[in-house]
N, C-alpha and C positions, 0 to 999 in steps of 0.2 A: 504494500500500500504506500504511494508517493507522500502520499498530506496527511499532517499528523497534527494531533493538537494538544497541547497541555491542560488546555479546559476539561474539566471533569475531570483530570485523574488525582487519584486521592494526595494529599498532602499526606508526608512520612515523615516523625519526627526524628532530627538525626543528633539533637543535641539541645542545650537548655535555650528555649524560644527559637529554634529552628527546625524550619522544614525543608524536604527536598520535594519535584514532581517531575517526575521523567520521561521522558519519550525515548524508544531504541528502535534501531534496525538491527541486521545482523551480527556490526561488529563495532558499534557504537552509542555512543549513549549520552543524551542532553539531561541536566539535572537542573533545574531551576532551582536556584535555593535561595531564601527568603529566611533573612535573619528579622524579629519583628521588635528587636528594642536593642538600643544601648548595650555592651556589654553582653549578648547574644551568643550563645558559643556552642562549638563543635570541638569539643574535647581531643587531645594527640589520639590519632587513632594509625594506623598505615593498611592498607591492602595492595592485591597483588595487579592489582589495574594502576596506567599509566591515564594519569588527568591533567590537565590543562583546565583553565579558566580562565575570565575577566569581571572584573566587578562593573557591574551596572547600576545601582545607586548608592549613594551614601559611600563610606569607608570601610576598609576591615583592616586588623592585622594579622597577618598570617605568621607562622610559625614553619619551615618546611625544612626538616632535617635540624642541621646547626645555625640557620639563617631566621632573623624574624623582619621582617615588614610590613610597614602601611601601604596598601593600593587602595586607590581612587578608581571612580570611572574611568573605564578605558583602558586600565592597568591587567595588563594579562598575567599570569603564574603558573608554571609546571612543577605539578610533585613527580617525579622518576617514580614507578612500582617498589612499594615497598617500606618507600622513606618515610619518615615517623614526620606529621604534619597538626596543625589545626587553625582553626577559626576566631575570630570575634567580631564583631560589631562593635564601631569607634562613634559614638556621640549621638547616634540614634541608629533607628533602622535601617538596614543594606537589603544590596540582593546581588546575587550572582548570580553568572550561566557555567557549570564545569561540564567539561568532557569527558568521558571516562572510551580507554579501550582497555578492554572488551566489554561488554556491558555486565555491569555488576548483577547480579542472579538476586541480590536481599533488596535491589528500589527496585522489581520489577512489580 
């Protein structure tokens, strides 16, 4: 199926006041994720998927292996498979798009 939509698919919480909502094809995978306050977090977590993303509103700091920073909109970030990563929300609500390959099997 070409068209795909994120409407309607259930919100999955991945951490304290965040959700993901996903859409995949066979070897990839869009996550919406929606931090909804300040301080919003996705705890260090790592899996064997390689992601990539860019933050679309608001702030966050990341955290991804030994590295930590702030991205803004427009700011893109890749975790490598594996590497120990996480999230926050910096001064109010955010949202990002990540990618993941291959598509994670648990936001399906």
């Amino acid at each position: 199926m070409p068209f795909l939509s994120v409407e309607g698919r259930p919100a999955i919480p991945v951490g304290r006041g965040v959700t993901v909502r996903t859409v995949w094809g066979e070897g990839i995978m869009f996550s919406f994720v929606e931090f909804a306050f300040a301080e919003a977090l996705v705890e260090t977590h790592q899996h064997p998927h390689e992601q990539m993303g860019i933050c679309t509103e608001g702030r966050l700091e990341l955290i991804i292996g030994e590295e930590r920073r702030e991205v803004g909109v427009g700011e893109i970030f890749l975790v490598p498979s594996n590497t120990p990563h996480s999230a926050r929300a910096l001064g109010g609500p955010a949202k990002a798009l990540d990618v993941f390959h291959p598509p994670r099997e648990d936001y399906k």
